[in-house]
mmCIF file of the N, C-alpha and C atoms, coordinates in Angstrom:
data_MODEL
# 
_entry.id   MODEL 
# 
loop_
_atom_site.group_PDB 
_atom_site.id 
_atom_site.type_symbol 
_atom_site.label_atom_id 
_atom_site.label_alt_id 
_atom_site.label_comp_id 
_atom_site.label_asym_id 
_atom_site.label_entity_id 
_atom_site.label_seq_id 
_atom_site.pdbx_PDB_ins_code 
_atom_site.Cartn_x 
_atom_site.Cartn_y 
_atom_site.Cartn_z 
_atom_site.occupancy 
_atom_site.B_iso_or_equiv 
_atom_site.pdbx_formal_charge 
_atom_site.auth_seq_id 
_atom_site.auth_comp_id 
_atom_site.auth_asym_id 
_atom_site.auth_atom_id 
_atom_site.pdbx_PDB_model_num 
ATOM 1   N N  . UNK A 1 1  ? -10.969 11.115  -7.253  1.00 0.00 ? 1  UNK A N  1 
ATOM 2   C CA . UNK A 1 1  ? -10.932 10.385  -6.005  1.00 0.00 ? 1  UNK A CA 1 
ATOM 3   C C  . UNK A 1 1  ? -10.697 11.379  -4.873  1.00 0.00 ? 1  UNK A C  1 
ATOM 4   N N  . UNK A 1 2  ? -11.650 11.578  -3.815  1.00 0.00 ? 2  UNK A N  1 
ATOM 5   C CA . UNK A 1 2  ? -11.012 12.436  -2.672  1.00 0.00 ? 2  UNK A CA 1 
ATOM 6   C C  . UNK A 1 2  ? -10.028 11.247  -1.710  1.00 0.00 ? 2  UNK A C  1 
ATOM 7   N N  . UNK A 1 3  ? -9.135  11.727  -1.657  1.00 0.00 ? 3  UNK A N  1 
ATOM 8   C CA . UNK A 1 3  ? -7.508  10.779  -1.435  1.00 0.00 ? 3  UNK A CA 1 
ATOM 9   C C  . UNK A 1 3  ? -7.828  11.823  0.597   1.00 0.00 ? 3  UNK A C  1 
ATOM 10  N N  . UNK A 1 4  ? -8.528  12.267  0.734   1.00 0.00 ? 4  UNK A N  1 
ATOM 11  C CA . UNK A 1 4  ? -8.426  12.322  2.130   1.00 0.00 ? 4  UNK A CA 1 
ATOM 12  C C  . UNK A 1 4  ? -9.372  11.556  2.703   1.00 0.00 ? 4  UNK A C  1 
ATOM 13  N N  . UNK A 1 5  ? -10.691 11.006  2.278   1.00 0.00 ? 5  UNK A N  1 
ATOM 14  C CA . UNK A 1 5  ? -11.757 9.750   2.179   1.00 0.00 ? 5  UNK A CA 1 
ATOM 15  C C  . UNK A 1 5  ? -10.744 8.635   2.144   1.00 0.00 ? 5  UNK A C  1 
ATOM 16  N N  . UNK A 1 6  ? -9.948  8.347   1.249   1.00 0.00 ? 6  UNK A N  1 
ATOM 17  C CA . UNK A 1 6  ? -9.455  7.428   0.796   1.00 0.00 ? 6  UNK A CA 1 
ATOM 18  C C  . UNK A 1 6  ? -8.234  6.871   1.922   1.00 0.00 ? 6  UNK A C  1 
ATOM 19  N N  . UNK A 1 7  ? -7.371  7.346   2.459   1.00 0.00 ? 7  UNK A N  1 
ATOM 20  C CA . UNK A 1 7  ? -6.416  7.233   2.822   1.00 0.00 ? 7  UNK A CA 1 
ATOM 21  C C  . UNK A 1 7  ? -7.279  7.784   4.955   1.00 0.00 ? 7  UNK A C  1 
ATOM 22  N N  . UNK A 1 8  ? -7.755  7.844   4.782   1.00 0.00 ? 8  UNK A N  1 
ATOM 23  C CA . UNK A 1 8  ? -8.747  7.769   6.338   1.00 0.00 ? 8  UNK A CA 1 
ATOM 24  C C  . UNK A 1 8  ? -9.158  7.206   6.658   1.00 0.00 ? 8  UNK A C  1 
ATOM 25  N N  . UNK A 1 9  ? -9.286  5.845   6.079   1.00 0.00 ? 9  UNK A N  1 
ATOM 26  C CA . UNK A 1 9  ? -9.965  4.955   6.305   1.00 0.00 ? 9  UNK A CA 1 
ATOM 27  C C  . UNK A 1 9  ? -8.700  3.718   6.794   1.00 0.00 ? 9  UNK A C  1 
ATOM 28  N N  . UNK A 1 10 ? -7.362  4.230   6.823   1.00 0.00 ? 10 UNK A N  1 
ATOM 29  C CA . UNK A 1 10 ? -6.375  3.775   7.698   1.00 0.00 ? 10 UNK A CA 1 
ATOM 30  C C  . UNK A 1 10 ? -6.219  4.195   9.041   1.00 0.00 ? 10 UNK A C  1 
ATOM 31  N N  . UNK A 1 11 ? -6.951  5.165   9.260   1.00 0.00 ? 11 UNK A N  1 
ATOM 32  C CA . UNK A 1 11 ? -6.829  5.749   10.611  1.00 0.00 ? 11 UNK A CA 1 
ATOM 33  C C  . UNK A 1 11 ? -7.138  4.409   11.613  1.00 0.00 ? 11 UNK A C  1 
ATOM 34  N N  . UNK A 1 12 ? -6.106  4.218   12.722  1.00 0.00 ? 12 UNK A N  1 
ATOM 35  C CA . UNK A 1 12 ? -6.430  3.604   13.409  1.00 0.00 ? 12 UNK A CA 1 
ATOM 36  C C  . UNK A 1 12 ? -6.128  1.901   13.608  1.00 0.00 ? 12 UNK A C  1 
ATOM 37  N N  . UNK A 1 13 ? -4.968  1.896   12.134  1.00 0.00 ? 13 UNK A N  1 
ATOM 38  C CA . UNK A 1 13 ? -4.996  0.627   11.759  1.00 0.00 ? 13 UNK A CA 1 
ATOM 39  C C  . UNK A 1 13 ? -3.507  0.149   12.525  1.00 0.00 ? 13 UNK A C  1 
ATOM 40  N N  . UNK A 1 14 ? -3.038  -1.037  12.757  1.00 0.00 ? 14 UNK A N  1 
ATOM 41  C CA . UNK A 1 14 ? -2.113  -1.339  13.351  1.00 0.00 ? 14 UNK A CA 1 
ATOM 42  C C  . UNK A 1 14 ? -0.884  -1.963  12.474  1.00 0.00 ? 14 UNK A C  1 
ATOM 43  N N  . UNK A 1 15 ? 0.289   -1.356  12.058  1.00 0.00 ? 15 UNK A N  1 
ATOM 44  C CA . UNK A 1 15 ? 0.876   -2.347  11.005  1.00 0.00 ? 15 UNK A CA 1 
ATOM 45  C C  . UNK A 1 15 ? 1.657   -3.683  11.843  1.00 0.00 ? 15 UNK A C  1 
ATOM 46  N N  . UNK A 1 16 ? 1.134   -4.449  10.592  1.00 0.00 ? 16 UNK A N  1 
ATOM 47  C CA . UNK A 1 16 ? 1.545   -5.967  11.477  1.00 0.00 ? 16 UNK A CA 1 
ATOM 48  C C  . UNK A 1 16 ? 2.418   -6.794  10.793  1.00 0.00 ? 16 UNK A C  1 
ATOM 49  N N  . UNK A 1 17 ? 2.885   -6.264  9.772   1.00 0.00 ? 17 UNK A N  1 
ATOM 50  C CA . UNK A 1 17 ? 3.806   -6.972  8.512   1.00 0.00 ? 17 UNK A CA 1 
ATOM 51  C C  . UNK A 1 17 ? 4.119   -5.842  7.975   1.00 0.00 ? 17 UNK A C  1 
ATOM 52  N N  . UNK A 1 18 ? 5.488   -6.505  7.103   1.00 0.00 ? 18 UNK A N  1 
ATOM 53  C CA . UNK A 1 18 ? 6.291   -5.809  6.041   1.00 0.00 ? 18 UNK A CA 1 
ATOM 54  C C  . UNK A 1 18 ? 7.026   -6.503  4.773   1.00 0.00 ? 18 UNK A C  1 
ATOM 55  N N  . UNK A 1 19 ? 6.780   -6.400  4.058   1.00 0.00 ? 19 UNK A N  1 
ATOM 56  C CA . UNK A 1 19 ? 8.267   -6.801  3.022   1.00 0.00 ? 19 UNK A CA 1 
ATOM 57  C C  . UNK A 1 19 ? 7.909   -5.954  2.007   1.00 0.00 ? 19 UNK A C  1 
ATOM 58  N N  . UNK A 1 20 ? 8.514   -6.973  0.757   1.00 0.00 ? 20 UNK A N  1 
ATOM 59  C CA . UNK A 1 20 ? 8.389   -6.216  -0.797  1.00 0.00 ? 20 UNK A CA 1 
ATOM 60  C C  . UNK A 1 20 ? 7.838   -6.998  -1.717  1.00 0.00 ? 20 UNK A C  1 
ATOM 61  N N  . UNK A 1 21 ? 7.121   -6.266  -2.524  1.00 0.00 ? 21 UNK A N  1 
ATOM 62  C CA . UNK A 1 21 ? 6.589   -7.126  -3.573  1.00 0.00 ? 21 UNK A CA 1 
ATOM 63  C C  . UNK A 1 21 ? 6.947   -6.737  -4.583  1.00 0.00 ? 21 UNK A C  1 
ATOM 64  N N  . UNK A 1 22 ? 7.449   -7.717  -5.497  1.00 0.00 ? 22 UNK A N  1 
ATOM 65  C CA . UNK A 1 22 ? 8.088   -8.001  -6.790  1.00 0.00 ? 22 UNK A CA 1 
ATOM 66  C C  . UNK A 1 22 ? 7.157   -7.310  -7.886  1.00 0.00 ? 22 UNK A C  1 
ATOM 67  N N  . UNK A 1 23 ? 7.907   -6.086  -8.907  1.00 0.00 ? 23 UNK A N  1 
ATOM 68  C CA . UNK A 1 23 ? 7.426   -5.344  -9.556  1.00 0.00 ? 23 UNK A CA 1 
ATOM 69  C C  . UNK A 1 23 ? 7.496   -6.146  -10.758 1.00 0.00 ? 23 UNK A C  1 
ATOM 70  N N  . UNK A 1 24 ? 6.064   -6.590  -11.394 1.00 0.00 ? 24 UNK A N  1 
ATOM 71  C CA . UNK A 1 24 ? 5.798   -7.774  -12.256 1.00 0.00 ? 24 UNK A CA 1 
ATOM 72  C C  . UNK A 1 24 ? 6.691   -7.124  -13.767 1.00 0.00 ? 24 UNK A C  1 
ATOM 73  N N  . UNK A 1 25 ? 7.061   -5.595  -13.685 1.00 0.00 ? 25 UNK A N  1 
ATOM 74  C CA . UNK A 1 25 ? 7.946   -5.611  -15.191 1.00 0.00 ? 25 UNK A CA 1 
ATOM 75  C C  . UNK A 1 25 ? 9.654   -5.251  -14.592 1.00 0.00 ? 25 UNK A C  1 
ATOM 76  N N  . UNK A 1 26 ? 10.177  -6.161  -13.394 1.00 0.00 ? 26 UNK A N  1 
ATOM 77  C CA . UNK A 1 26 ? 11.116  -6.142  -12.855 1.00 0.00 ? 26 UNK A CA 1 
ATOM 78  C C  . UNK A 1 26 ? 12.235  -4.794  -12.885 1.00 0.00 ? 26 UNK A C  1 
ATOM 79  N N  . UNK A 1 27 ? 11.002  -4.044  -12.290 1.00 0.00 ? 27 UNK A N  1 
ATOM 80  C CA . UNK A 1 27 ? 11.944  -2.672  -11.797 1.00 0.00 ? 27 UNK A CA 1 
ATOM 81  C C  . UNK A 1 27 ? 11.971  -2.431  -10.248 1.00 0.00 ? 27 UNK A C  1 
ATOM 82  N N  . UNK A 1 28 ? 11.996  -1.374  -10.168 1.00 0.00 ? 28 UNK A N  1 
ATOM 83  C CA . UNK A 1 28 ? 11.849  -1.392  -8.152  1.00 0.00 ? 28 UNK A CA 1 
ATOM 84  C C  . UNK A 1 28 ? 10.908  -2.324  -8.007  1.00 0.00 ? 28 UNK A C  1 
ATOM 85  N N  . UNK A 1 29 ? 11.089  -2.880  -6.570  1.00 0.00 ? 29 UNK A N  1 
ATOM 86  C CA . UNK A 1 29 ? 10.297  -3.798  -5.917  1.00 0.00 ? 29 UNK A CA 1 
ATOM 87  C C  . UNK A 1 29 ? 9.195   -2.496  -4.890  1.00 0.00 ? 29 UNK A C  1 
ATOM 88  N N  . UNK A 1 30 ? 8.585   -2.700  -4.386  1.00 0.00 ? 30 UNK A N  1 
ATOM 89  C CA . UNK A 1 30 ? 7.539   -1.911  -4.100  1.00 0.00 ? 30 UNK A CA 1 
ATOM 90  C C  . UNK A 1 30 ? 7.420   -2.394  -2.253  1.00 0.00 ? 30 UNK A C  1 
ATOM 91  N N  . UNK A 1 31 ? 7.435   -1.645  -1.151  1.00 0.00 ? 31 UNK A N  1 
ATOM 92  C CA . UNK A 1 31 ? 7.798   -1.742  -0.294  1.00 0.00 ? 31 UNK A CA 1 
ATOM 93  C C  . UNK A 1 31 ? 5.717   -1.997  0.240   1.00 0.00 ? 31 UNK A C  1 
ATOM 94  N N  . UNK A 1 32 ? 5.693   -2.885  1.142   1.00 0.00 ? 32 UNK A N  1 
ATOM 95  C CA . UNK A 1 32 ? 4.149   -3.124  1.176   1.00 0.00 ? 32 UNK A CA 1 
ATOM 96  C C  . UNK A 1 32 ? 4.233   -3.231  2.623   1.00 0.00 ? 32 UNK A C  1 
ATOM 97  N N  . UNK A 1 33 ? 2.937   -2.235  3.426   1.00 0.00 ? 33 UNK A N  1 
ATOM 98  C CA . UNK A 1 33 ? 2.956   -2.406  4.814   1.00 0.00 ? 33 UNK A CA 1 
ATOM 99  C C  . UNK A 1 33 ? 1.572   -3.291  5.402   1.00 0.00 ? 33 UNK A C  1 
ATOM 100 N N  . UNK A 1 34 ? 1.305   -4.504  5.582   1.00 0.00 ? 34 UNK A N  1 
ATOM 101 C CA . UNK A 1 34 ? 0.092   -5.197  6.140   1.00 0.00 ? 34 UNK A CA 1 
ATOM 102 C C  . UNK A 1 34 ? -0.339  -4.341  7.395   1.00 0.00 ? 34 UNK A C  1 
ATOM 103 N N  . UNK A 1 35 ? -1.756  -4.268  6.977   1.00 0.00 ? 35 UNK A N  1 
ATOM 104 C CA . UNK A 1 35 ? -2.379  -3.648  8.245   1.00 0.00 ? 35 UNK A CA 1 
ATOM 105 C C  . UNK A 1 35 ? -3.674  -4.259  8.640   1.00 0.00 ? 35 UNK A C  1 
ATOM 106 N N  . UNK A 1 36 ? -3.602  -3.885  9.601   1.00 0.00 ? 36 UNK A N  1 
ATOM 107 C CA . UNK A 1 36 ? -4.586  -4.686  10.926  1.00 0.00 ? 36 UNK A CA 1 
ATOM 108 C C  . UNK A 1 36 ? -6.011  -3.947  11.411  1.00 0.00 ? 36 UNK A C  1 
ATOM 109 N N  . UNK A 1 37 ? -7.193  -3.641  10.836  1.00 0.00 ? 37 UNK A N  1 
ATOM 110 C CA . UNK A 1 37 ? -8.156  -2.327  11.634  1.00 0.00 ? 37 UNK A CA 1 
ATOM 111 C C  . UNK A 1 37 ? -9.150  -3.743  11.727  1.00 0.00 ? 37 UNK A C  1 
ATOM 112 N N  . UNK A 1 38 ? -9.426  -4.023  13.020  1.00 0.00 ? 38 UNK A N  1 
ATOM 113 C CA . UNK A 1 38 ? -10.052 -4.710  13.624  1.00 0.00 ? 38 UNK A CA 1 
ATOM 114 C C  . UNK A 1 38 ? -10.319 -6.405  13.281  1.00 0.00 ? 38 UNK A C  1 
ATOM 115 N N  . UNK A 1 39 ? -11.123 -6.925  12.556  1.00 0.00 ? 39 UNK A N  1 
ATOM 116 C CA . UNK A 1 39 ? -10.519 -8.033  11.770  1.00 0.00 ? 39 UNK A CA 1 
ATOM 117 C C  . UNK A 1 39 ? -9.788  -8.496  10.315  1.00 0.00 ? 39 UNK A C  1 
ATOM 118 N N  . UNK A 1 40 ? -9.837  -7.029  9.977   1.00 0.00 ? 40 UNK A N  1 
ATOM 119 C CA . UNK A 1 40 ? -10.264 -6.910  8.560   1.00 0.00 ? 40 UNK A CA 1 
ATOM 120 C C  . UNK A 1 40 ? -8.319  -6.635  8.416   1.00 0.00 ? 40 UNK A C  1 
ATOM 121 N N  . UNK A 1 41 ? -7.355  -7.517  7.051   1.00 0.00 ? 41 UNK A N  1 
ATOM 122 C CA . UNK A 1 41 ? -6.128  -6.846  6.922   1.00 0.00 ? 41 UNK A CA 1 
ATOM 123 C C  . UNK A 1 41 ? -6.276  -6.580  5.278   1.00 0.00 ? 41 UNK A C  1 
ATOM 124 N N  . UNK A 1 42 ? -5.320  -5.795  5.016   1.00 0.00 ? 42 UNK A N  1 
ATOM 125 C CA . UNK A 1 42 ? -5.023  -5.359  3.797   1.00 0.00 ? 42 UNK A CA 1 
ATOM 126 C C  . UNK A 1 42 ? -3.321  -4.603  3.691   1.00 0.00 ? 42 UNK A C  1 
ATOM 127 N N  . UNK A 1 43 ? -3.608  -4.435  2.627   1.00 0.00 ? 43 UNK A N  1 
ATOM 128 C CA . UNK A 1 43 ? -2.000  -4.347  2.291   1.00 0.00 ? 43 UNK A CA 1 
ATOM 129 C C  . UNK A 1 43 ? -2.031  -2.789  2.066   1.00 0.00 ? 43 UNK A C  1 
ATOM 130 N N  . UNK A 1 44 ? -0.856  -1.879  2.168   1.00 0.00 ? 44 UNK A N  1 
ATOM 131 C CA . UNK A 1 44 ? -0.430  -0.650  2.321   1.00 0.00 ? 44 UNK A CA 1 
ATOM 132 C C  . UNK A 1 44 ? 0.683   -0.511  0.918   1.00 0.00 ? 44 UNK A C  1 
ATOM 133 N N  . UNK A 1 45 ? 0.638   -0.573  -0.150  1.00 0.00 ? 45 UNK A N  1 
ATOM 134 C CA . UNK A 1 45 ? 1.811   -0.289  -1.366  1.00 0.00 ? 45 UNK A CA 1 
ATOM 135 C C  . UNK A 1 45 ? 2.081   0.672   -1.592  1.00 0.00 ? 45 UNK A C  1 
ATOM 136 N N  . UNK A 1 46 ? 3.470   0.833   -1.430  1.00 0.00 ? 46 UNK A N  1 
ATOM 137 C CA . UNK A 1 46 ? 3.706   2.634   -1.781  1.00 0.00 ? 46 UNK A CA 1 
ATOM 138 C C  . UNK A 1 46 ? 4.411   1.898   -3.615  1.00 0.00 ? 46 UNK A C  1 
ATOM 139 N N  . UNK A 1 47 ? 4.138   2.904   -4.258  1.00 0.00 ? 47 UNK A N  1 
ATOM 140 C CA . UNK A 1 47 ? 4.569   2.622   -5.662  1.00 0.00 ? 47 UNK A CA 1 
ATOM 141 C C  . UNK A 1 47 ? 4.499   4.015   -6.326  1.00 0.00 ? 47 UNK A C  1 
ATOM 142 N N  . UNK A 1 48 ? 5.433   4.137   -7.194  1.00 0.00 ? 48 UNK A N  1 
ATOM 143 C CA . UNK A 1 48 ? 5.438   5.163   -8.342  1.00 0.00 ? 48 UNK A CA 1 
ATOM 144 C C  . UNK A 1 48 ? 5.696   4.737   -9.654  1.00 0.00 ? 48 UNK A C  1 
ATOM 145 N N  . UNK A 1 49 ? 5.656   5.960   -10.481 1.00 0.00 ? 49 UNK A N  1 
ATOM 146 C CA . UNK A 1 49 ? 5.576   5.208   -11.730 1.00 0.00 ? 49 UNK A CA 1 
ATOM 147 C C  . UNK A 1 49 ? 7.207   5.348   -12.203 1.00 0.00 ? 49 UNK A C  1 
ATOM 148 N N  . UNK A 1 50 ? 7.529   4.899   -13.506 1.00 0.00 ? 50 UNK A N  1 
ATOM 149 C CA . UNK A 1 50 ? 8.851   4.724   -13.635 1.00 0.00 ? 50 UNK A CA 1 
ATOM 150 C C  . UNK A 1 50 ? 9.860   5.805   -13.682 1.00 0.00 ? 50 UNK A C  1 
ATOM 151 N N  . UNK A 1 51 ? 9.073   6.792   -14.591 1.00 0.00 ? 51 UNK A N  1 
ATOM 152 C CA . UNK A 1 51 ? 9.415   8.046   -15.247 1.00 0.00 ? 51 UNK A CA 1 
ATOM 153 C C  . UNK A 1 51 ? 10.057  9.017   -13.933 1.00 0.00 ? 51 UNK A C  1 
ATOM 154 N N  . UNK A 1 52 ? 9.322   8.929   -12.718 1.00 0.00 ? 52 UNK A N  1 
ATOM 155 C CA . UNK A 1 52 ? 9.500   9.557   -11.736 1.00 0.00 ? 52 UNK A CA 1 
ATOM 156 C C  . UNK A 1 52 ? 9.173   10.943  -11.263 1.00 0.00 ? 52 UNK A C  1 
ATOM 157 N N  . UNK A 1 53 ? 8.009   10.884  -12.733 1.00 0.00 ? 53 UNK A N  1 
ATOM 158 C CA . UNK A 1 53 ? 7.906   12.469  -12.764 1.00 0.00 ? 53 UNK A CA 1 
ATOM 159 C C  . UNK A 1 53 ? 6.338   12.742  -11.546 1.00 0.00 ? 53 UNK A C  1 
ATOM 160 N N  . UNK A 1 54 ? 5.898   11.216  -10.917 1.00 0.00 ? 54 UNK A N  1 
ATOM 161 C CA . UNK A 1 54 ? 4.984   12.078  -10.546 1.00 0.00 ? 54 UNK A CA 1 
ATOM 162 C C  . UNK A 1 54 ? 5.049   12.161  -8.918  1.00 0.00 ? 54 UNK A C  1 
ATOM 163 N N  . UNK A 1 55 ? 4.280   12.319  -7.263  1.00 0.00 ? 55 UNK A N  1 
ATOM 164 C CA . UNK A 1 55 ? 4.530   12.368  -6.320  1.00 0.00 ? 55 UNK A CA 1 
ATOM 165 C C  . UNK A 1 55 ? 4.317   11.493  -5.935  1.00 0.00 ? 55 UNK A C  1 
ATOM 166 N N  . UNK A 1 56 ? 3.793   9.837   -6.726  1.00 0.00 ? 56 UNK A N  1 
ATOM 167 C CA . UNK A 1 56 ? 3.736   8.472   -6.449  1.00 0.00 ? 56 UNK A CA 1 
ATOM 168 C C  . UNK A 1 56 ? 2.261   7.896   -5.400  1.00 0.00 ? 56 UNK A C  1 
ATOM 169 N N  . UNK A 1 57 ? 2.160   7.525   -5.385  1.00 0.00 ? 57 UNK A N  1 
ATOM 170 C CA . UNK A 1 57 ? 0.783   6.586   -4.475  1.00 0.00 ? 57 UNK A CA 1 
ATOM 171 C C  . UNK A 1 57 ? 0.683   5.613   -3.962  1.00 0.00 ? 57 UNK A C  1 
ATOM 172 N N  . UNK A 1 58 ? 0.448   5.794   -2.606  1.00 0.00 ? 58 UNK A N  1 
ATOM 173 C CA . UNK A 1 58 ? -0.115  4.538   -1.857  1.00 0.00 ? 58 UNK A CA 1 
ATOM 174 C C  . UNK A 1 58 ? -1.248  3.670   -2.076  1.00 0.00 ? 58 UNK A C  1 
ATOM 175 N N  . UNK A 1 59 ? -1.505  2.579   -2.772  1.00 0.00 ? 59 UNK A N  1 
ATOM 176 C CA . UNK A 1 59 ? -2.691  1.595   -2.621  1.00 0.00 ? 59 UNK A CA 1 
ATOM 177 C C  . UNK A 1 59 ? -2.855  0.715   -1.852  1.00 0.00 ? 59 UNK A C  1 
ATOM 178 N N  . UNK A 1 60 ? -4.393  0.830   -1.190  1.00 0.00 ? 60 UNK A N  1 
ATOM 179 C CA . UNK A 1 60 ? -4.926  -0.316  -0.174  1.00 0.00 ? 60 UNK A CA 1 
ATOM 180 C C  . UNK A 1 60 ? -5.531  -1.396  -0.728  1.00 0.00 ? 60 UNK A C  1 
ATOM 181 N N  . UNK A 1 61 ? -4.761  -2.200  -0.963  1.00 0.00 ? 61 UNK A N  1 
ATOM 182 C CA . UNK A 1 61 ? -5.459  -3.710  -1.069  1.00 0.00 ? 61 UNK A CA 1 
ATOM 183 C C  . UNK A 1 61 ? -5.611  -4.711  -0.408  1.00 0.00 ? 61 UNK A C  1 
ATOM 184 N N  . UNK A 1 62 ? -6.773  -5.337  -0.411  1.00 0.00 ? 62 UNK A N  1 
ATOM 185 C CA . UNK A 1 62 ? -6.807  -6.574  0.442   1.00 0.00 ? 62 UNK A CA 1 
ATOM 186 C C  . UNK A 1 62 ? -5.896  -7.754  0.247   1.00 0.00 ? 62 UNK A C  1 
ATOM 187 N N  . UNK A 1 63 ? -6.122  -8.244  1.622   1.00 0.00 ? 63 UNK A N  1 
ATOM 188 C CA . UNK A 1 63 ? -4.392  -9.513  1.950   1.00 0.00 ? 63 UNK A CA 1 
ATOM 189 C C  . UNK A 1 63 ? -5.011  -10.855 1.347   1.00 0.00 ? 63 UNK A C  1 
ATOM 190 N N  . UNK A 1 64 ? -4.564  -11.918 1.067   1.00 0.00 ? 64 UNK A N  1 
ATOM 191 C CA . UNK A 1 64 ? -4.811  -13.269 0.892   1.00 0.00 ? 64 UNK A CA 1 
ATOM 192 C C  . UNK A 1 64 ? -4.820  -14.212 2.391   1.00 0.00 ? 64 UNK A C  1 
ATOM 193 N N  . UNK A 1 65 ? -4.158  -12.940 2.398   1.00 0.00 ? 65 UNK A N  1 
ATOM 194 C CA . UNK A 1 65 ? -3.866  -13.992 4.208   1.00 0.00 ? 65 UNK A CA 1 
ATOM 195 C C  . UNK A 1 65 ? -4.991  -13.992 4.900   1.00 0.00 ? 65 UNK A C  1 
# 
């Protein structure tokens, strides 16, 4: 994955929400930023894995909202 493609395609976006979303094998909750680039929102998840061994990742997913 080029993760500078990937993560550029936030450029420009407005955050418009916040909370946490519930880590479905109830460990950390995962801190999620809603964002705003023109009509279009999606969600911002920062998450890592448990072990902690790695530098963790942000995923963009689309909102329900």
């Amino acid at each position: 994955m080029n993760v500078n493609k990937y993560y550029s395609q936030l450029i420009g976006a407005k955050i418009v929400g916040f909370n946490f979303i519930k880590d479905e094998y109830g460990f950390d909750d995962w801190p999620t930023f809603t964002l705003q680039l023109g009509n279009q929102k999606v969600n911002f998840v920062l998450c890592r894995d448990e072990e902690g061994n790695g530098a963790g990742f942000g995923s963009i997913e689309e909102t329900t909202q």
